[in-house]
TIDREN-476504 format. One record per residue (C-alpha): residue in three letters; z, y, x. Coordinates in steps of 0.05 Angstrom, whole numbers, plus 5000, padded with zeros to 4 digits. Layout:
N
ALAZYX...
//
This chain:
503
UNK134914326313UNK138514596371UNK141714366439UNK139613696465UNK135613566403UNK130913996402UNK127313636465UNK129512916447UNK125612926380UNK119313206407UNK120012686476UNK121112126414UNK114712376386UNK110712446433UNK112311796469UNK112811336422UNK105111276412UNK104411226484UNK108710646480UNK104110326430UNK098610476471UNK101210206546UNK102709626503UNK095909476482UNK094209386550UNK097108746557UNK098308506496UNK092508156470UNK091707656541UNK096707196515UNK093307196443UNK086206996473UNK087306296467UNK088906356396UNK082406876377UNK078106396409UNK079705786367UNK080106236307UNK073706586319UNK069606166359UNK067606596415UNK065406546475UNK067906666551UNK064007346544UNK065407516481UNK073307396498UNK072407816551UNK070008406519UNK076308346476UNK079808606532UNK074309056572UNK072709376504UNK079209686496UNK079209876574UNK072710116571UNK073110616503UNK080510856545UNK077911066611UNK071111336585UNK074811856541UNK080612116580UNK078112676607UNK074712926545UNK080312826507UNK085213236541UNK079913766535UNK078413796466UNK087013886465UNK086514416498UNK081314786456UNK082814516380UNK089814446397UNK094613866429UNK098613576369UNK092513616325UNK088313196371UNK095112706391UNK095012566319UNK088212466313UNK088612006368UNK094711666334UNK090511596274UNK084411286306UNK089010816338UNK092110556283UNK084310546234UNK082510176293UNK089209566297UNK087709556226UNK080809306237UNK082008856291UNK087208586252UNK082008436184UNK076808216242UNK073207496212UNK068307596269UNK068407596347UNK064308296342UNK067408666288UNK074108506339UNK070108776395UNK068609476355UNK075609536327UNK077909426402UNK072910036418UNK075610446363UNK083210236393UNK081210486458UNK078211196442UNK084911346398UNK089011186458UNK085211636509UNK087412216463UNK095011946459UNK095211746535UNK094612426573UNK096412836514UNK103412446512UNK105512726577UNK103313396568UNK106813466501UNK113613246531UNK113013656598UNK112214296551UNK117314066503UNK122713996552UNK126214596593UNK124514796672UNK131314576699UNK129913856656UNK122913626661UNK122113286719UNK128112866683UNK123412786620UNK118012556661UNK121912036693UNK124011796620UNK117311786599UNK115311336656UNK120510866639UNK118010926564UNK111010746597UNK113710196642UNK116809886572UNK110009786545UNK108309506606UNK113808976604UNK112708866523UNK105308726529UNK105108046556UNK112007846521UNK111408106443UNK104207836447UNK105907176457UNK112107156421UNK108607416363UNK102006986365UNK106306296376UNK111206586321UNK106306826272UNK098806906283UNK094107386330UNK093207936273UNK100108026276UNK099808326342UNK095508916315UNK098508986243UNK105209106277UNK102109786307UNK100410126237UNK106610246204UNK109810476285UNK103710936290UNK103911156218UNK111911336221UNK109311676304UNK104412066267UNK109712356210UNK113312526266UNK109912916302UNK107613316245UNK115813486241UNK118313656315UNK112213796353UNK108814536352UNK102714676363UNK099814906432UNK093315066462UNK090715136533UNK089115846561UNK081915706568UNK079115436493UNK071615436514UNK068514726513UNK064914426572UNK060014056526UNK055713796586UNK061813626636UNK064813166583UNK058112736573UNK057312726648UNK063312436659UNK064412046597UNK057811696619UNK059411576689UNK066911356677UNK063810856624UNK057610596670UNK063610476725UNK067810116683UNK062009756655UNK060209526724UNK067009376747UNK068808926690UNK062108526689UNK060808416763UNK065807876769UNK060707436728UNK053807796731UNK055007786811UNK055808496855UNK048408386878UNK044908286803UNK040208786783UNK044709026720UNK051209236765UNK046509536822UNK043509906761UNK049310216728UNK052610336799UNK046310806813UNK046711076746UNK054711206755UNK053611526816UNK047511956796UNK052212186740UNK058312336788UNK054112786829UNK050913206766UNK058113286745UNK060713556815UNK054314076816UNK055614256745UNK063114326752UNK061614836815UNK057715236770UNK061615226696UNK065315756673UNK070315336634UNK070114696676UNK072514086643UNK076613896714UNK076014496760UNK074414346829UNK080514776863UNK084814276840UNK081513846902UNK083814356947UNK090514226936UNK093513596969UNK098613396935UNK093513286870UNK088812876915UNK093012406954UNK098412336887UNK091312066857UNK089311706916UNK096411376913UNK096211176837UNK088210916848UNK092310456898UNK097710306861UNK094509976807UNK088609646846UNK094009206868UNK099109156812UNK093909056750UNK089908446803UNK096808076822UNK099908166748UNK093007886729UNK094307326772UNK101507196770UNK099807086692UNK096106546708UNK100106296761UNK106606126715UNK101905926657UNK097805456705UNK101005126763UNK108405246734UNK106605016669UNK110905526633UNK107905796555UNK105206376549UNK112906656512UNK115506336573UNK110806656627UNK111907346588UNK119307346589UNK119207026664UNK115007686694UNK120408166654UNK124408226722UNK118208566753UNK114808906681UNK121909166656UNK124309416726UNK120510036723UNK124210196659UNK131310196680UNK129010516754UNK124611086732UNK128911446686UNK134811406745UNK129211696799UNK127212306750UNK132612836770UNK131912576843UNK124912876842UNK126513686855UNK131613426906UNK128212876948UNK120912996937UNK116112636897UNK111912496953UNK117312196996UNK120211746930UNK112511536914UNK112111356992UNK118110896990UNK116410526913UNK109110396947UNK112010107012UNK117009596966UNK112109446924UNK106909316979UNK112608867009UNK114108526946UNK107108316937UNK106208107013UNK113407646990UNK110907436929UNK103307196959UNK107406807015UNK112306416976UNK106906206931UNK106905376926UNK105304936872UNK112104676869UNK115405296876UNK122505446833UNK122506036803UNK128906256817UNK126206346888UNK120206816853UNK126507276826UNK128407706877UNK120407816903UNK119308026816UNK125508616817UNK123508796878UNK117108976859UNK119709316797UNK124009756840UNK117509986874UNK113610016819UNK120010436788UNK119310966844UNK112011156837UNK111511246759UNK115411866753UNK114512166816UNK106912156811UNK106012446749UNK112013026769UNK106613146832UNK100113206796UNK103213676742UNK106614106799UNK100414156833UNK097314596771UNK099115056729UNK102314886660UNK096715096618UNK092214626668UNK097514016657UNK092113626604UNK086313706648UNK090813406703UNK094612916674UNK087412686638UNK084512596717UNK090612166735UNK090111726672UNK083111566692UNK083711366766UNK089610956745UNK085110566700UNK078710566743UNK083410216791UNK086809746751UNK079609506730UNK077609556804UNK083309236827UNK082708586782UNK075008576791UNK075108626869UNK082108096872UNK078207616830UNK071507616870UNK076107586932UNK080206896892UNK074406656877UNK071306526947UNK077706286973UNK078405786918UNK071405616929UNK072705527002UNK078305086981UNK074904636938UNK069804536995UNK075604247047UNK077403676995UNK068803546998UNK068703376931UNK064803626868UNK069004066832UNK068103556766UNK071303016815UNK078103426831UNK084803196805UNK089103696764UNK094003806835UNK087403886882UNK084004486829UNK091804786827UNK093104826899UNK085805146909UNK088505646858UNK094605796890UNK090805816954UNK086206416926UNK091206726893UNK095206816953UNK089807206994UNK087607536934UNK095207856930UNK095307946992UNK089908446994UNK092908796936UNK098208836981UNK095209137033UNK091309656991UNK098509886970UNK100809967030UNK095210387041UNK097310886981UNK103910907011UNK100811197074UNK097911647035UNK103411966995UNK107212067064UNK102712657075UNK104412996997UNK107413577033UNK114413657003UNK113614276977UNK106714346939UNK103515096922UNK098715006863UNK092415326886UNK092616106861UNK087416346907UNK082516516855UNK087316926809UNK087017426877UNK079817476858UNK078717456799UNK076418196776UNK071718096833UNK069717446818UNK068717386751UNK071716816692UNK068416136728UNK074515646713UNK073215396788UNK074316156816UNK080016436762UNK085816366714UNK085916796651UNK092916906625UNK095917116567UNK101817256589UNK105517246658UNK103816756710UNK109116316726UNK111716146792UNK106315836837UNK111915536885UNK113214836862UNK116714226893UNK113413616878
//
């Protein structure tokens, strides 16, 4: 291969699992209906359809992008691919609620290797002077899966059944997998040793967050399970942060906190989708409720805020070196925290939807500015051979907050609607279809509304990134003196590359 090929294969490679995966998201919530009358579950069970998946994902990020870096990148992004598609395959041959619950799990620990791995695999395919370019493509490849999910899953579970929606992922993973095993070398971080006891640490206390975040909403914040795994989370967190100061190959060295444009860029994305993942949550039900549109129809009526982010991000990418990421990711929070304060006050039960258009690309547009320009930030902020461990920690806040963001929006609906219901004074058995919709618009709008306002507050955030970001290099200073510890040193093979970055 030469010129312009030999990064487009490779990008094609490496993000056309990703695709599959941000498409899995979404894509089994219009499909629910369908499993439930086909399987017989129940609320719960359904549930765990979803959290399953979500649960598997976040858990393993971290450890994922670790084991890349010591048995080697494209052999664990296949492996991942692999996983992913043994585990579609088995939800798809599901005859049971749990056999679909552990073939979800299997789904999601194949896509925590693809996820992180992805981006570092097209970062290091593509040249200096074009990869903040390639990172803006591959958020717009991301936001695509994004805008899919909703749409193929219930085009393809009116049009031909719910298995279909997982079947259609083995032959695309299958012909991903082949390849990668053609245009992607291997590569392997700097640092091979394993931090054995840093990945079950945090493994453990992502999972025991998640876990409480996704069963609170019924369990209640205050029941003696949630306040349970919340200790136990925490408890874990803290071992982790004591071990990390101390390990000589950390799984996510601590100096990368010292550096701020990799803390707010997370802080920002932790925002981010705390309030996108709760409003698209709601929104969903909104058109599918109230407006009475299909679930095809609801899909295909969000596309002008899911597909935004895939025209937008690709144009933002070579405005990254030039601009600044923190000033773009500023500016895509703002709109999007606007959007969402538009969207939760035009909400009505009789609304039109060509009045919901403009409030859905706007929101695109913001969500279209952050996507490339975070992920340009956090990989700036560390060195290349660090860009796994990185890209791993952003991956995970992102999905601790979407989780976070539809549990805490929900809780937040929920006593508005509640309040609601309690101005009509009537049982809740004794409201009329129009009386139990406007108390759902009613919660939904406040429940937007904070997600609008904890946008907003990411935006603040990312207007301190500093515009020019210098990975932290302290340690390599000190090094001889102070020894290997991953927290206090870099070892390099080979000649340290510039330490002045823009993000």
């Amino acid at each position: 291969m030469a010129g312009p090929a030999r990064t487009a294969w490779p990008f094609l490679a490496a993000s056309l699992p990703m695709l599959l995966v941000s498409l899995n998201n979404l894509v089994v919530t219009n499909a629910l209906p369908e499993i439930s009358s086909d399987l017989h579950t129940t609320v719960s069970q359904l549930q765990w359809v979803v959290n399953g998946y979500i649960l598997a994902f976040a858990g393993l990020l971290l450890t994922a992008a670790a084991l890349g870096d010591r048995y080697g990148r494209r052999a664990v992004f296949l492996g991942g691919i692999l996983v992913f598609a043994a585990g579609s395959a088995g939800c798809a041959l599901s005859d049971s609620t749990t056999t679909l619950i552990v073939a979800r799990v299997l789904q999601g620990l194949g896509a925590a290797a693809v996820q992180p791995l992805s981006l570092t695999l097209v970062a290091g395919a593509a040249p200096q002077h074009a990869r903040s370019t390639a990172i803006g493509l591959w958020g717009g490849v991301n936001g695509l899966g994004v805008a899919l999910g909703p749409l193929v899953g219930g085009a393809v579970t009116e049009g031909l059944s719910w298995q279909w929606i997982f079947w259609v992922n083995v032959p695309v993973a299958l012909l991903a997998a082949l390849l990668v095993l053609k245009v992607i070398s291997e590569s392997r971080g700097q640092d091979r040793r394993l931090d054995l006891l840093g990945m079950l640490l945090v493994s453990g206390a992502v999972t025991l967050a998640v876990w409480l975040i996704v069963t609170a909403g019924d369990a209640g914040w205050r029941s003696v399970p949630v306040l349970a795994a919340g200790c136990g989370a925490a408890g874990l967190f803290v071992l982790f942060i004591l071990w990390e100061r101390r390990a000589k190959a950390p799984l996510l060295p601590l100096r990368f906190y010292r550096v701020p444009a990799f803390v707010l860029s997370n802080v920002a994305s932790l925002a981010m989708f705390f309030g996108v993942f709760g409003s698209i949550f709601f929104l969903a039900q909104y058109m599918q409720g109230p407006l009475g549109f299909s679930p095809f129809e609801a899909g295909l009526r969000t596309l002008p805020w899911t597909a935004m982010p895939m025209v937008v991000a690709p144009l933002v990418g070579p405005f990254i070196d030039r601009i600044g990421g923190g000033r773009l990711m500023t500016a895509g929070l703002l709109i999007q925290a606007g959007a969402l304060a538009w969207i939760a006050s035009i909400a009505r039960l009789d609304l039109n939807y060509g009045r919901l258009v403009p409030a859905l690309l706007t929101a695109g547009i913001g969500m279209g500015l952050v996507f490339a320009p975070t992920m340009a930030v956090v990989l700036n902020s560390v060195r290349p051979h660090e860009h796994g461990k990185a890209s791993g920690a952003n991956n995970t806040l992102r999905e601790v907050g979407g989780a976070l963001g539809i549990a805490v929006l929900t809780t937040v609906f929920s006593a508005h609607f509640v309040d609601t219901r309690d101005l009509f004074k009537l049982r809740a058995e004794l409201l009329s279809p129009v009386d139990t919709a406007a108390a759902f618009v009613r919660g939904m709008r406040w429940a937007i509304g904070l997600g609008a306002a904890v946008v907003a507050l990411g935006g603040v955030a990312a207007a301190f990134i500093p515009h020019r970001a210098r990975a932290d290099t302290s340690a390599d200073a000190s090094a001889a003196q102070e020894g290997p510890s991953g927290n206090d040193a870099h070892r390099s093979d080979g000649p340290a590359p510039s330490a002045r970055v823009r993000p």
